[in-house]
C-alpha positions, 0 to 999 in steps of 0.5 A: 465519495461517501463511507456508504458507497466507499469500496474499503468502508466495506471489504468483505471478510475474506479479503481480510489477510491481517488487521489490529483495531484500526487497520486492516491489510487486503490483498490489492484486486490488481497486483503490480505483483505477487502478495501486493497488499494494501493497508487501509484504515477501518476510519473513513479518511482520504489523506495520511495525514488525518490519521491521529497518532493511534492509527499511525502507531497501529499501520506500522505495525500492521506494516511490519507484520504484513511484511514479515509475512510476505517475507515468509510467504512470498521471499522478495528481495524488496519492497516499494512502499508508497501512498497515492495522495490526492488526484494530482498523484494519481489517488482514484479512491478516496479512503487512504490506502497505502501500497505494499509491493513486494519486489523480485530480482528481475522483475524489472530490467533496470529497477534503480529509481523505484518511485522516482518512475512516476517520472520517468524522465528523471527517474534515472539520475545517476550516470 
């Protein structure tokens, strides 16, 4: 996919909830729940290791005010922090994109596992 036909090279300003010179944070246009924010480079990359070291420094601190706000906003009791990298881990947009989800105490029977569920048959590996 091409920067031009990209749908984070050209977010609209109104969906724009946080930014520094090389971030900008959105919120997600399907939330797995409330205040899920992405993270997404203005640099047309695919992969989280294109970023130079500016743009790491700049996406955790991006991360770390995002965060503060949801906290502040929102009052979850947790996040998931998570990165699709590549087809094979499910990416289907090819602009780095790192996920912010908060989470809530009941949202989930069973949360123990987190990440882990994208298996879920391993996803449970304590008795």
């Amino acid at each position: 996919m091409s920067a031009d036909a990209c749908p984070f090279c050209s977010l609209p300003p109104e969906r724009i909830v946080g930014q520094t010179a090389r971030v900008l944070a959105v919120r997600d246009a399907f939330p797995v729940s409330a205040g899920h924010t992405l993270l997404v480079p203005r640099r047309h990359v695919v992969s989280l290791f294109d970023l130079n070291m500016v743009e790491w420094v700049e996406l955790g601190q991006l991360l770390t005010e995002i965060r503060a706000a949801l906290l502040a906003d929102h009052r979850p009791d947790g996040f998931n922090i998570g990165v699709n990298e590549g087809a094979a881990a499910g990416q289907t947009v090819p602009h780095l994109h790192l996920h912010l989800i908060p989470r809530y105490l009941g949202d989930q029977p069973d949360p123990r596992g987190g990440v882990r569920w994208i298996f879920p048959d391993k996803a449970r590996y304590r008795p």
